[in-house]
PQR file of N, CA, C, O and H, with PARSE charges and radii, in Angstrom:
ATOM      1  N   UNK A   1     104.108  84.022 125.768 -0.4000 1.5000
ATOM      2  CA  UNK A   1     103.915  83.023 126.790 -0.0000 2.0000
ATOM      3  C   UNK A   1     102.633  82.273 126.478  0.5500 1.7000
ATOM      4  O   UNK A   1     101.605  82.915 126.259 -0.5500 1.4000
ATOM      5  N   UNK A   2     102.640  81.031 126.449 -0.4000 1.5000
ATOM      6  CA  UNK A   2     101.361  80.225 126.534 -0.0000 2.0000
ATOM      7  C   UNK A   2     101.407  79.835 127.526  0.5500 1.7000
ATOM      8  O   UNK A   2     102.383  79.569 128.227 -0.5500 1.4000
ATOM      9  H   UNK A   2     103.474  80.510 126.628  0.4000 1.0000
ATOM     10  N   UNK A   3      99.817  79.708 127.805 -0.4000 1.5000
ATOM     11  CA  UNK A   3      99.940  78.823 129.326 -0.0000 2.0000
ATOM     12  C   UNK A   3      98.098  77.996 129.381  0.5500 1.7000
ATOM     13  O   UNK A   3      97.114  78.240 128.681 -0.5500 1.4000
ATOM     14  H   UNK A   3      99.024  79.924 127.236  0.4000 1.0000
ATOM     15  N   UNK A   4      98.243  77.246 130.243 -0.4000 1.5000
ATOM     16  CA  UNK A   4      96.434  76.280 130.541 -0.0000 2.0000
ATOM     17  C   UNK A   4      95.563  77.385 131.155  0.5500 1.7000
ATOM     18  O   UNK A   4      94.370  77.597 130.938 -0.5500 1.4000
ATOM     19  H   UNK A   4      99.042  77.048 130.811  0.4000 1.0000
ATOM     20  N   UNK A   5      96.653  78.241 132.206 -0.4000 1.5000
ATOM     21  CA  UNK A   5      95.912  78.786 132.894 -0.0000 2.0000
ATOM     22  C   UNK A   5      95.582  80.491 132.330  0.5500 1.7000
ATOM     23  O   UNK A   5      96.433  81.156 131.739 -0.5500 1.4000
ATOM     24  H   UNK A   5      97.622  78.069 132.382  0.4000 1.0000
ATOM     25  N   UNK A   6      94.140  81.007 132.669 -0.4000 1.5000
ATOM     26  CA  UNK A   6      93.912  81.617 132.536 -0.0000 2.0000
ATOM     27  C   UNK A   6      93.166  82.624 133.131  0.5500 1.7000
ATOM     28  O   UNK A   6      91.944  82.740 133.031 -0.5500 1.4000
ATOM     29  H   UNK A   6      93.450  80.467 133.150  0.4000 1.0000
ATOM     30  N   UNK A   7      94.143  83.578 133.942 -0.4000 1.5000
ATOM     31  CA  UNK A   7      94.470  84.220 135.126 -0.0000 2.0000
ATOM     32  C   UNK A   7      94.811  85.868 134.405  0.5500 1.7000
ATOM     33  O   UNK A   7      95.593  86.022 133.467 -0.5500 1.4000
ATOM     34  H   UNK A   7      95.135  83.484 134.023  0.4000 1.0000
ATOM     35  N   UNK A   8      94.162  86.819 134.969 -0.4000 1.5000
ATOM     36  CA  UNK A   8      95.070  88.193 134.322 -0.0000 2.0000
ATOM     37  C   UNK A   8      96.255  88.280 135.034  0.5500 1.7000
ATOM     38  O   UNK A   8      97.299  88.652 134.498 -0.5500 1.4000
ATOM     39  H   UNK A   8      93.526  86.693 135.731  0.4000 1.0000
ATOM     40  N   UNK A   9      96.160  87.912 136.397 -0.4000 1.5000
ATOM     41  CA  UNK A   9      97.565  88.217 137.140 -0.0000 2.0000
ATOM     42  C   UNK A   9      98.238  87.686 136.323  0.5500 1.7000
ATOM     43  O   UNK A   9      99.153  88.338 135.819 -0.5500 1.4000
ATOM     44  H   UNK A   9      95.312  87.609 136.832  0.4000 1.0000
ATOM     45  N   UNK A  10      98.017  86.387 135.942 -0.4000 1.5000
ATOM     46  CA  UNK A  10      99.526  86.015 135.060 -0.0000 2.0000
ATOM     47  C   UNK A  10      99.683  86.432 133.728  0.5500 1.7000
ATOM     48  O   UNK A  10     100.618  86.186 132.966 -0.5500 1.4000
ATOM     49  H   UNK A  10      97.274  85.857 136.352  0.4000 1.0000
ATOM     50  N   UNK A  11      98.783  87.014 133.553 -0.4000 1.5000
ATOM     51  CA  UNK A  11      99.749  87.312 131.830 -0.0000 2.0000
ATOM     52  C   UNK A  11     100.133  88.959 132.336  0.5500 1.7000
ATOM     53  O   UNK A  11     101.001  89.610 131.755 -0.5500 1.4000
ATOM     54  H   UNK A  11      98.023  87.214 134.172  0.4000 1.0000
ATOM     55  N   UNK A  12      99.212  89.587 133.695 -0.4000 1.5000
ATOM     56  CA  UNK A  12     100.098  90.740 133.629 -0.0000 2.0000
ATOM     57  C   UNK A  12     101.541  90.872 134.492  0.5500 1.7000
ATOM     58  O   UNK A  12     102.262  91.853 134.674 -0.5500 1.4000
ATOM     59  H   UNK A  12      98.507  89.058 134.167  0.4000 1.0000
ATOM     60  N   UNK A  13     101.624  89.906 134.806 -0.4000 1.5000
ATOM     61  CA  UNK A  13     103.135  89.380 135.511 -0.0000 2.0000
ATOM     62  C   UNK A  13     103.831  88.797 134.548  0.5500 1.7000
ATOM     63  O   UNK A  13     105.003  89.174 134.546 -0.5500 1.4000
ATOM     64  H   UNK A  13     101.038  89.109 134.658  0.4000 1.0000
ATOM     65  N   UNK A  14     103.430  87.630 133.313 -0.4000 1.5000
ATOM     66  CA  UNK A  14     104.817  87.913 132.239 -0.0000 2.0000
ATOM     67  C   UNK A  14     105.226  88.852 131.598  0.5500 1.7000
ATOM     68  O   UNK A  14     106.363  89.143 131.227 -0.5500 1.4000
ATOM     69  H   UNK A  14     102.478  87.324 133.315  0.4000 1.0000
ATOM     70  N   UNK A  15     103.638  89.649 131.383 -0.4000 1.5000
ATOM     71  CA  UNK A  15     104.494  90.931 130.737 -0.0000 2.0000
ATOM     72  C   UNK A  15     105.092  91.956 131.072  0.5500 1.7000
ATOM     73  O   UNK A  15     105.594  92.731 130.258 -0.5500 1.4000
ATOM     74  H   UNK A  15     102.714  89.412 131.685  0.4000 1.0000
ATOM     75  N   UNK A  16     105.119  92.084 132.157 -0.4000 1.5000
ATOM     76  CA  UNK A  16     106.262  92.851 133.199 -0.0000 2.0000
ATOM     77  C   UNK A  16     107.172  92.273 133.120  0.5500 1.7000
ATOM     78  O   UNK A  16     108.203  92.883 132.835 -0.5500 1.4000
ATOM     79  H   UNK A  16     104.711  91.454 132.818  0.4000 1.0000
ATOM     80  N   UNK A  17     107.218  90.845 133.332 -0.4000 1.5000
ATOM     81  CA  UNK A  17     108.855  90.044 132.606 -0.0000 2.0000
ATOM     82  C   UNK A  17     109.174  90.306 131.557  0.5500 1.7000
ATOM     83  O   UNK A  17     110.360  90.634 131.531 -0.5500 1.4000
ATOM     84  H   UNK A  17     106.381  90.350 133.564  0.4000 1.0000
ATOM     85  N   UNK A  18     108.757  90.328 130.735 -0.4000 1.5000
ATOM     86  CA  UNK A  18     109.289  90.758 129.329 -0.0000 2.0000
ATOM     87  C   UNK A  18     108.521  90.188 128.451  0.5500 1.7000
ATOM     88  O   UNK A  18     108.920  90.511 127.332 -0.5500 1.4000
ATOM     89  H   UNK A  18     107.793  90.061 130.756  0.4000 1.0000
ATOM     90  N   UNK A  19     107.167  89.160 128.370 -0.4000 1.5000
ATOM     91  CA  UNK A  19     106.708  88.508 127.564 -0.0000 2.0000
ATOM     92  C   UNK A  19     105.988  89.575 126.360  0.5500 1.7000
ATOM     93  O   UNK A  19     105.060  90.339 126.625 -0.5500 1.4000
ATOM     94  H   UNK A  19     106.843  88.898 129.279  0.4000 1.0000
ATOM     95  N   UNK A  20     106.446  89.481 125.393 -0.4000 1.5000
ATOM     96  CA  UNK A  20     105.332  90.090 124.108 -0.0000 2.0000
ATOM     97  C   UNK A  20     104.350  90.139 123.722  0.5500 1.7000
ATOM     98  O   UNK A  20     103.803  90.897 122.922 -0.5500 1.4000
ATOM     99  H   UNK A  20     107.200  88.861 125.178  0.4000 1.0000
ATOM    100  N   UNK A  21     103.808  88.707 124.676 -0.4000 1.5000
ATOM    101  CA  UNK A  21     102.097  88.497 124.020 -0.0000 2.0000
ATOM    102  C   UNK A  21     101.716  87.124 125.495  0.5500 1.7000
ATOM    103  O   UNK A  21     102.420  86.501 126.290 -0.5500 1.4000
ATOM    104  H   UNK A  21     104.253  88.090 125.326  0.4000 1.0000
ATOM    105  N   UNK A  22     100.467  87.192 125.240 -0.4000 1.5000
ATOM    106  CA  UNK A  22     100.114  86.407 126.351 -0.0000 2.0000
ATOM    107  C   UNK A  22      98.885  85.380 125.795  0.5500 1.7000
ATOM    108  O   UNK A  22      97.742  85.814 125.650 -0.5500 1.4000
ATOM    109  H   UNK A  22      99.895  87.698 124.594  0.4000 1.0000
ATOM    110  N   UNK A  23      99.334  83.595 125.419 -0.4000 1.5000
ATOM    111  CA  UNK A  23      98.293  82.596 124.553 -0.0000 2.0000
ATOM    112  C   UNK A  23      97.946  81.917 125.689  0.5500 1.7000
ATOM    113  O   UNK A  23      98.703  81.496 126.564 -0.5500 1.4000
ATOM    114  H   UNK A  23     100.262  83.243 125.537  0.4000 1.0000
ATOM    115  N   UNK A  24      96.604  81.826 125.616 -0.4000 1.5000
ATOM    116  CA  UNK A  24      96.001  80.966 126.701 -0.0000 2.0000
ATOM    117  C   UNK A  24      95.237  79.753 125.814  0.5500 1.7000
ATOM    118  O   UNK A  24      94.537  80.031 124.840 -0.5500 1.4000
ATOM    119  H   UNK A  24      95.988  82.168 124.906  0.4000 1.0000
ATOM    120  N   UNK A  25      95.432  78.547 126.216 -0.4000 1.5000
ATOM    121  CA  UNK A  25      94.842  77.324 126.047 -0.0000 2.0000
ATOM    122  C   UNK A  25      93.594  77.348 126.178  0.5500 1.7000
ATOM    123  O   UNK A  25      93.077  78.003 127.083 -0.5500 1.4000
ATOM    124  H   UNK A  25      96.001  78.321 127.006  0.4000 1.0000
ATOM    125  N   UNK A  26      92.770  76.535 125.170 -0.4000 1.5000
ATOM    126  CA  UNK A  26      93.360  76.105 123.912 -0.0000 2.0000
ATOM    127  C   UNK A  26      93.418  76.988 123.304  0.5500 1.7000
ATOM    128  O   UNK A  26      92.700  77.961 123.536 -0.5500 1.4000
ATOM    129  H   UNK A  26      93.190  76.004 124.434  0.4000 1.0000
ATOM    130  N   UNK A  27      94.494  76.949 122.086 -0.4000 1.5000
ATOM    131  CA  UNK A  27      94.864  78.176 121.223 -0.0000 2.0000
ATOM    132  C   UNK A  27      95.094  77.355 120.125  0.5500 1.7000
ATOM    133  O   UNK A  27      95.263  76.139 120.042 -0.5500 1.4000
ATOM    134  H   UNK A  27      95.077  76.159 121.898  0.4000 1.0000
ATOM    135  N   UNK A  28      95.052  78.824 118.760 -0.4000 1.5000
ATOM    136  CA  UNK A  28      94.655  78.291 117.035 -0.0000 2.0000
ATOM    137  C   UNK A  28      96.344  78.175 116.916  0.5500 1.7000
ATOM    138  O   UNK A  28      97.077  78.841 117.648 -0.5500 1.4000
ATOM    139  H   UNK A  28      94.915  79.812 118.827  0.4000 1.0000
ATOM    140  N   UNK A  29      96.795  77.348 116.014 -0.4000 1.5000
ATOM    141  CA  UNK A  29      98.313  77.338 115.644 -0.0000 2.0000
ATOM    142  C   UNK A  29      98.901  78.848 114.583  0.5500 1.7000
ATOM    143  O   UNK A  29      99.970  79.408 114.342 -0.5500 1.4000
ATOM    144  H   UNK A  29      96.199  76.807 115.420  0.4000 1.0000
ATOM    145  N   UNK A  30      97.230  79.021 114.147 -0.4000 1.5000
ATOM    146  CA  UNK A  30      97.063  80.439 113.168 -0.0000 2.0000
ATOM    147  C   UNK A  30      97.530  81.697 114.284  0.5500 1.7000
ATOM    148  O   UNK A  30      98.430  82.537 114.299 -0.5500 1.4000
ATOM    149  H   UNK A  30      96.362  78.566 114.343  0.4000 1.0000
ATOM    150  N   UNK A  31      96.404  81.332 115.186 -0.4000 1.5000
ATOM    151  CA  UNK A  31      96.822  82.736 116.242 -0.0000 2.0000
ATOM    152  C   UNK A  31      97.843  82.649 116.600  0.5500 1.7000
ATOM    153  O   UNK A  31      98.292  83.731 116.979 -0.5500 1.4000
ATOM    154  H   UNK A  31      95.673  80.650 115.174  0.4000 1.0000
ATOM    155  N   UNK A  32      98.745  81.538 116.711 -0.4000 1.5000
ATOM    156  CA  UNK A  32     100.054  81.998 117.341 -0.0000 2.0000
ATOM    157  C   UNK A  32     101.022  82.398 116.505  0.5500 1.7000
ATOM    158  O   UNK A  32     101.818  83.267 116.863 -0.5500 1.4000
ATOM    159  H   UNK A  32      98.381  80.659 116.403  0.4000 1.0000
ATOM    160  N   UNK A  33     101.098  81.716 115.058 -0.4000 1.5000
ATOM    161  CA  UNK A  33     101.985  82.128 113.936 -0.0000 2.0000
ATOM    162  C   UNK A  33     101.439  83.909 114.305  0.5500 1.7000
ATOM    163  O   UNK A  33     101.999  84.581 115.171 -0.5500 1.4000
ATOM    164  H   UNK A  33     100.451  81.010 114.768  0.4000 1.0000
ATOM    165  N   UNK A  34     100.766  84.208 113.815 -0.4000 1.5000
ATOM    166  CA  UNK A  34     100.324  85.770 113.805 -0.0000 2.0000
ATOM    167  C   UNK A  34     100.766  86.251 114.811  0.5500 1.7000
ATOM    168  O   UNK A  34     101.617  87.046 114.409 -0.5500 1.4000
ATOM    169  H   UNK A  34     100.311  83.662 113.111  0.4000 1.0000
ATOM    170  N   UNK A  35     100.730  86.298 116.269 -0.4000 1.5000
ATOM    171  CA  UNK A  35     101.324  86.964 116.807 -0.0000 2.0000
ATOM    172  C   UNK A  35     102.503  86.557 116.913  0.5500 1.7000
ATOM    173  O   UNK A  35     102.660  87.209 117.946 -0.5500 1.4000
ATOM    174  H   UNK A  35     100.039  85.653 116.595  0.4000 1.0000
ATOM    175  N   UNK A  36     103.753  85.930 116.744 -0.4000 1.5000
ATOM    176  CA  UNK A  36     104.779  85.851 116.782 -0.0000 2.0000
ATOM    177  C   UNK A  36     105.264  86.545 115.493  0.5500 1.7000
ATOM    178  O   UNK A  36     106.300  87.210 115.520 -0.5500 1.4000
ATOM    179  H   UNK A  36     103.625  85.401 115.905  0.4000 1.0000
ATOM    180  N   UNK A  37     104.566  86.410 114.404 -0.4000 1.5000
ATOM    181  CA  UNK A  37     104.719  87.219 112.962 -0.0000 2.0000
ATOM    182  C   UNK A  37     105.128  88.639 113.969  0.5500 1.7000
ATOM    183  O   UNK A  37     106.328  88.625 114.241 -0.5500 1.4000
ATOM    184  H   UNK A  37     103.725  85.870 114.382  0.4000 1.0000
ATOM    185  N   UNK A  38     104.448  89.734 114.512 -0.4000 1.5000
ATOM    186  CA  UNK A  38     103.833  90.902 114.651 -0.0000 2.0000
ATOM    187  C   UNK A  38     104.849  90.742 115.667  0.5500 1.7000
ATOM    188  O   UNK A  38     105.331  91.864 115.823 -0.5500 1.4000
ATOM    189  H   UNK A  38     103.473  89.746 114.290  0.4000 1.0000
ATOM    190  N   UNK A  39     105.494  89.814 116.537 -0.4000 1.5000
ATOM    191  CA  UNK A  39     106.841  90.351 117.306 -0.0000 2.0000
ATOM    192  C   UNK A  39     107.864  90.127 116.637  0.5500 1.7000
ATOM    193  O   UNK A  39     108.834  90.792 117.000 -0.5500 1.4000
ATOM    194  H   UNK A  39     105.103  88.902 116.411  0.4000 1.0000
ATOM    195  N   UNK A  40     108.007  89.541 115.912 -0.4000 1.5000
ATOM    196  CA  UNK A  40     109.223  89.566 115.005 -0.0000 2.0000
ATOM    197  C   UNK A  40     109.355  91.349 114.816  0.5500 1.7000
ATOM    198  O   UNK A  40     110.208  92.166 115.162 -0.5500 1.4000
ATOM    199  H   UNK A  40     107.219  89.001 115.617  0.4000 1.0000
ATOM    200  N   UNK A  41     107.614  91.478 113.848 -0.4000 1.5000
ATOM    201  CA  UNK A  41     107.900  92.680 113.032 -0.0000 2.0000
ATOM    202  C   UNK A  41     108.156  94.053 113.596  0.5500 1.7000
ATOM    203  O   UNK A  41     108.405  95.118 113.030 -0.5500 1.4000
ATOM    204  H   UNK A  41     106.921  90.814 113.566  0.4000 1.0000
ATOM    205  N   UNK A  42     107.914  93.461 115.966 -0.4000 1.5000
ATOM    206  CA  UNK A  42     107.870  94.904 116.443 -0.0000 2.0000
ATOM    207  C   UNK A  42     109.170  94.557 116.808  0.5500 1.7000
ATOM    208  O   UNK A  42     109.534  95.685 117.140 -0.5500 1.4000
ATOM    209  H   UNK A  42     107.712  92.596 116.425  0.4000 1.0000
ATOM    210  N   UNK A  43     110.028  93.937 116.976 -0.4000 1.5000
ATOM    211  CA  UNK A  43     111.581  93.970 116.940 -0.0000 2.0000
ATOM    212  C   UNK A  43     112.433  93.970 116.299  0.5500 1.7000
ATOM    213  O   UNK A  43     113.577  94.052 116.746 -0.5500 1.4000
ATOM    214  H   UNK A  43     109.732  93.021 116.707  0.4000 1.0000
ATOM    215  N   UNK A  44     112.054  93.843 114.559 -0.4000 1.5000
ATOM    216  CA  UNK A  44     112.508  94.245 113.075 -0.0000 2.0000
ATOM    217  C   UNK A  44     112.387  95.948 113.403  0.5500 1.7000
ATOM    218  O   UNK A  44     113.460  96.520 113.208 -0.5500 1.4000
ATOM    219  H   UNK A  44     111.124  93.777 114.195  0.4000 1.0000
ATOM    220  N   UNK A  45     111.384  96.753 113.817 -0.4000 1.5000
ATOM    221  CA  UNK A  45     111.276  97.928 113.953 -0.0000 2.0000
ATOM    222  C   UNK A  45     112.069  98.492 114.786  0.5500 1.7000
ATOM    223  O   UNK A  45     112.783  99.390 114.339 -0.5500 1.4000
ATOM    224  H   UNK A  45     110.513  96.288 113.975  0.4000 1.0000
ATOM    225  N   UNK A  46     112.177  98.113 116.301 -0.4000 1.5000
ATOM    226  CA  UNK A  46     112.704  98.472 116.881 -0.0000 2.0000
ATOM    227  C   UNK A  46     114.217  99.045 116.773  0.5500 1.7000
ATOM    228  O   UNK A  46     114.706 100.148 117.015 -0.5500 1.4000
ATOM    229  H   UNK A  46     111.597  97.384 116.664  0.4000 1.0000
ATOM    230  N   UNK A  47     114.863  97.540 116.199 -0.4000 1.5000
ATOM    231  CA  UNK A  47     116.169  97.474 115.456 -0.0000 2.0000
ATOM    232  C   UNK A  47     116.351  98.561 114.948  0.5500 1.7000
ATOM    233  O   UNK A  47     117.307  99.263 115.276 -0.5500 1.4000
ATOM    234  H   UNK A  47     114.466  96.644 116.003  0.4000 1.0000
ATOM    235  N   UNK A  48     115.293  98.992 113.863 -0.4000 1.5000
ATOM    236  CA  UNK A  48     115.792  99.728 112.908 -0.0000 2.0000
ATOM    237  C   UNK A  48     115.627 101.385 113.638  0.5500 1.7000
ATOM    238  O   UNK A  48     116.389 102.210 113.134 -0.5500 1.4000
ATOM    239  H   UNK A  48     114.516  98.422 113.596  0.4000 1.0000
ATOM    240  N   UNK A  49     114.882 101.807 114.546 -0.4000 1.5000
ATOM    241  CA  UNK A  49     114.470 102.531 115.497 -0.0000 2.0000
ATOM    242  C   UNK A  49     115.546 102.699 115.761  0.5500 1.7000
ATOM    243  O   UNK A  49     116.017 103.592 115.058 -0.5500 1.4000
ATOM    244  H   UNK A  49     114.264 101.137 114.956  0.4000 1.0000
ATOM    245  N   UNK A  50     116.679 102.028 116.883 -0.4000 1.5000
ATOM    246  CA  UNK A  50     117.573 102.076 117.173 -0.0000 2.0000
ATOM    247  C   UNK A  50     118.771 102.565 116.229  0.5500 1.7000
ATOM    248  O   UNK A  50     119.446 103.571 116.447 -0.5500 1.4000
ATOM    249  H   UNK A  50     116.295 101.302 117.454  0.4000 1.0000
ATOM    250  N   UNK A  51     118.928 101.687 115.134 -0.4000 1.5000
ATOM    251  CA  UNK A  51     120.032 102.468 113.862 -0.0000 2.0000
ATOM    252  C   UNK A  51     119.676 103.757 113.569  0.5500 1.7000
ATOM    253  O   UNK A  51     120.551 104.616 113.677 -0.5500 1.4000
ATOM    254  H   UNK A  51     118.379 100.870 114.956  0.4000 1.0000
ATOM    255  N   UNK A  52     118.425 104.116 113.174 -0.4000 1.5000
ATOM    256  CA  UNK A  52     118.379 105.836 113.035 -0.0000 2.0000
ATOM    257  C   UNK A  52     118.725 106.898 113.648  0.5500 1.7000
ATOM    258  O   UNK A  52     119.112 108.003 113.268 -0.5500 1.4000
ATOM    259  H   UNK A  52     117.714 103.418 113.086  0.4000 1.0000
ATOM    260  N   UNK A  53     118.455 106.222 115.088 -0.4000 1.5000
ATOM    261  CA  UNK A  53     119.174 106.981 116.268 -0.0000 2.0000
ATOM    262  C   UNK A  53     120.207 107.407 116.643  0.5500 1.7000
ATOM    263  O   UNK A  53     120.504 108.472 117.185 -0.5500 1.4000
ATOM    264  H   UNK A  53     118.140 105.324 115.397  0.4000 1.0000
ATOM    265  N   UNK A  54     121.095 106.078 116.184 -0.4000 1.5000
ATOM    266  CA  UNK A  54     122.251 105.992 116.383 -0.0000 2.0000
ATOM    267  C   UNK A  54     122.801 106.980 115.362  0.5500 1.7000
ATOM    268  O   UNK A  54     123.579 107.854 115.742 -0.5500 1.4000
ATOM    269  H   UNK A  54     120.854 105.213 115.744  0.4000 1.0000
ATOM    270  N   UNK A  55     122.348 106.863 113.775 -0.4000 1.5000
ATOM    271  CA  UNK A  55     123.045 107.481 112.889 -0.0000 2.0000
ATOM    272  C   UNK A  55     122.547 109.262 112.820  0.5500 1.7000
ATOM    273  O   UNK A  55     123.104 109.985 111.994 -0.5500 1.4000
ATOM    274  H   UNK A  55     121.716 106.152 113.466  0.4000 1.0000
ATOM    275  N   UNK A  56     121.663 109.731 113.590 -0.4000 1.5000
ATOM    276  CA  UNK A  56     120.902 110.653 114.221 -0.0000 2.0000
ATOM    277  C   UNK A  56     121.706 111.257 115.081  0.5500 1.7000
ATOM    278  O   UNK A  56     122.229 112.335 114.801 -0.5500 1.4000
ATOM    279  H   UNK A  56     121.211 109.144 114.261  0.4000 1.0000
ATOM    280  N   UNK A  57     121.886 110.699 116.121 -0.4000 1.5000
ATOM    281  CA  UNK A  57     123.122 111.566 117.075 -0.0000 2.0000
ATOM    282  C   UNK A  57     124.108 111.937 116.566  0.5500 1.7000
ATOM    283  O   UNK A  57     124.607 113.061 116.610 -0.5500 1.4000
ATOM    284  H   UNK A  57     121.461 109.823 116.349  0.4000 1.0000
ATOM    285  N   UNK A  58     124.691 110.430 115.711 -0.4000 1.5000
ATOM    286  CA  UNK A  58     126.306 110.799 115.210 -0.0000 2.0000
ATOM    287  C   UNK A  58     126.195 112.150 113.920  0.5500 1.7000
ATOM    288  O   UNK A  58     127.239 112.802 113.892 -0.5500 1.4000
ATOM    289  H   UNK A  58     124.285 109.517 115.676  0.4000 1.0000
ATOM    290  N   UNK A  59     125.371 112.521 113.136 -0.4000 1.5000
ATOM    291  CA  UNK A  59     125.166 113.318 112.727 -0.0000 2.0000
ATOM    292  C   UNK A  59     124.993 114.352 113.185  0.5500 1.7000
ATOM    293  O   UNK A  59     125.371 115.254 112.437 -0.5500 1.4000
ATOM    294  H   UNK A  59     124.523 111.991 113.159  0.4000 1.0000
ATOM    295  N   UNK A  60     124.319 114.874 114.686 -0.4000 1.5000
ATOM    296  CA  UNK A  60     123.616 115.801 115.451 -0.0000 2.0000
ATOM    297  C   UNK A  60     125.554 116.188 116.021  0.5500 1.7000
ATOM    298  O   UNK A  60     126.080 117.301 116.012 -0.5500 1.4000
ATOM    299  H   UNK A  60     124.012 114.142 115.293  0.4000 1.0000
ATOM    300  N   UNK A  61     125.978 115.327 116.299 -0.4000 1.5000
ATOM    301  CA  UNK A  61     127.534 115.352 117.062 -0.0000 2.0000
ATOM    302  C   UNK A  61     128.472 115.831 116.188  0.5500 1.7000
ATOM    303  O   UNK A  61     129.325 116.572 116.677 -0.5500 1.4000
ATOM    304  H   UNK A  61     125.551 114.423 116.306  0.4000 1.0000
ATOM    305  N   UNK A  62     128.558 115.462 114.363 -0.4000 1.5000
ATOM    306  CA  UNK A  62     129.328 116.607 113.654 -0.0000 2.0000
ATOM    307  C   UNK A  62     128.284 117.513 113.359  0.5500 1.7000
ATOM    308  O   UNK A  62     129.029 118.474 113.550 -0.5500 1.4000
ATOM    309  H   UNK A  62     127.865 114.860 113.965  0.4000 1.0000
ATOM    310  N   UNK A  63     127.350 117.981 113.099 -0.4000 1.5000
ATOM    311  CA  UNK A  63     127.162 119.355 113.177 -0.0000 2.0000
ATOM    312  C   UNK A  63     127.397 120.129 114.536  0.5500 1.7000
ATOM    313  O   UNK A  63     127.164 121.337 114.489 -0.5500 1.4000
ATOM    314  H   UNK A  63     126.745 117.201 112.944  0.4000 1.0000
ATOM    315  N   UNK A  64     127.753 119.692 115.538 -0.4000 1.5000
ATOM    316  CA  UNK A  64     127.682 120.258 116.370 -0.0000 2.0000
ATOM    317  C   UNK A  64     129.698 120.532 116.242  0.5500 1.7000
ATOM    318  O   UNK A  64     130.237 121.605 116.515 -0.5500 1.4000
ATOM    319  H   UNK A  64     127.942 118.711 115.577  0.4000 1.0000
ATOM    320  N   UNK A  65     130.141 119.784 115.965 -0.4000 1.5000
ATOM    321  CA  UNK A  65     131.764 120.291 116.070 -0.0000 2.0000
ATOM    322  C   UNK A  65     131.913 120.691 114.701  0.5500 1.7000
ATOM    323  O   UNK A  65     133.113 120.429 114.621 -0.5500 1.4000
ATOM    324  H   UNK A  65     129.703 118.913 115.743  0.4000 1.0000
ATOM    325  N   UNK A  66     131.563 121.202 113.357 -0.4000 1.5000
ATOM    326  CA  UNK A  66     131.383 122.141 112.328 -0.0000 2.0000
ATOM    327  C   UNK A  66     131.231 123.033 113.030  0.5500 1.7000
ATOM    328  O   UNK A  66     132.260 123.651 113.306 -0.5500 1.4000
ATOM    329  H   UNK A  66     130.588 121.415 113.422  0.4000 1.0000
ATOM    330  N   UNK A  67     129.777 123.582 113.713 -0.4000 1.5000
ATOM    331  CA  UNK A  67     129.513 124.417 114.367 -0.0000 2.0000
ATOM    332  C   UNK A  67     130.396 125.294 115.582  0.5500 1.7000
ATOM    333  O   UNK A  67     130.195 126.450 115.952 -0.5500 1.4000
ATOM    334  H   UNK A  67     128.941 123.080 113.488  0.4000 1.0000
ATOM    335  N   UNK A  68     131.371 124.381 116.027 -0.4000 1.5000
ATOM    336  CA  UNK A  68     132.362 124.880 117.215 -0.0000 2.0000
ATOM    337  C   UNK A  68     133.099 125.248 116.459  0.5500 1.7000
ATOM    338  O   UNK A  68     133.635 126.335 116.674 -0.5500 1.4000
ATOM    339  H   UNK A  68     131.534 123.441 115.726  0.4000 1.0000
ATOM    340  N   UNK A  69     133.504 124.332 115.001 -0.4000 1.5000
ATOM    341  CA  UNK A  69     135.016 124.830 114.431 -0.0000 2.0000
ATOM    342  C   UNK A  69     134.401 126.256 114.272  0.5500 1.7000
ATOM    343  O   UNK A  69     134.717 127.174 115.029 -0.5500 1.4000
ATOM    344  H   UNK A  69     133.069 123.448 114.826  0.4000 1.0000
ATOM    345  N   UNK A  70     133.655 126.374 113.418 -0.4000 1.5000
ATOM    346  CA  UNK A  70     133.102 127.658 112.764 -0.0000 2.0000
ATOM    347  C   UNK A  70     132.818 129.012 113.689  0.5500 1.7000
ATOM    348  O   UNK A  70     132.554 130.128 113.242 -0.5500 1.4000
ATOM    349  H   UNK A  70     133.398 125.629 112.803  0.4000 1.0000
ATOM    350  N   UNK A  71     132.919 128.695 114.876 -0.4000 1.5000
ATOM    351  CA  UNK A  71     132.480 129.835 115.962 -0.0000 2.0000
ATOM    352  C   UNK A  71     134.078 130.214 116.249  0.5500 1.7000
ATOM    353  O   UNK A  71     134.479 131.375 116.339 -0.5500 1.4000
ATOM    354  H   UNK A  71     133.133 127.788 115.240  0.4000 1.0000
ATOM    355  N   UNK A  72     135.000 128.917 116.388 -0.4000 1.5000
ATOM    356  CA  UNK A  72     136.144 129.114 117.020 -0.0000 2.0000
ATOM    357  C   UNK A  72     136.669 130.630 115.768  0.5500 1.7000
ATOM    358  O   UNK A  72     136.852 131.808 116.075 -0.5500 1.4000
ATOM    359  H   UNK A  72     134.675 127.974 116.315  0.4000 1.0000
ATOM    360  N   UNK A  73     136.783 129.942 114.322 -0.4000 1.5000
ATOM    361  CA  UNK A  73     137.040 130.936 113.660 -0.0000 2.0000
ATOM    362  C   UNK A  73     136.489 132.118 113.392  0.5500 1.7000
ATOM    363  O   UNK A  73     137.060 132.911 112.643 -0.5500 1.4000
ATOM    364  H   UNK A  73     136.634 128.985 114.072  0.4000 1.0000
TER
END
């Protein structure tokens, strides 16, 4: 979020909305590339956070029915 004003209530009220970062006026065109760089790269992570997980359970879920077959017998 950029904004003129520069208030904590408001940047701690966008980021309870969901904002990633909070630019207050005037601002460098550098500082903002950079932090938008660094949310890209914390939602490139996240992503991938998420796939491990995913492929984490589904793994955790056949060992766990190996494990049933193997008890059943």
């Amino acid at each position: 979020m950029i904004t003129a004003v520069v208030y904590v209530d408001s940047a701690v009220a966008a980021m309870k909305q969901g904002a990633y970062d909070f630019v207050a006026k005037p601002f460098s065109l550098e500082d903002v590339l950079m932090r938008v760089e660094r949310a890209l790269e914390r939602r490139a992570m996240r992503i991938q956070e998420r796939r491990h997980r995913r492929m984490l359970e589904n793994r955790v879920g056949e060992q766990t029915q190996q494990l049933q077959t193997q008890f059943k017998e």
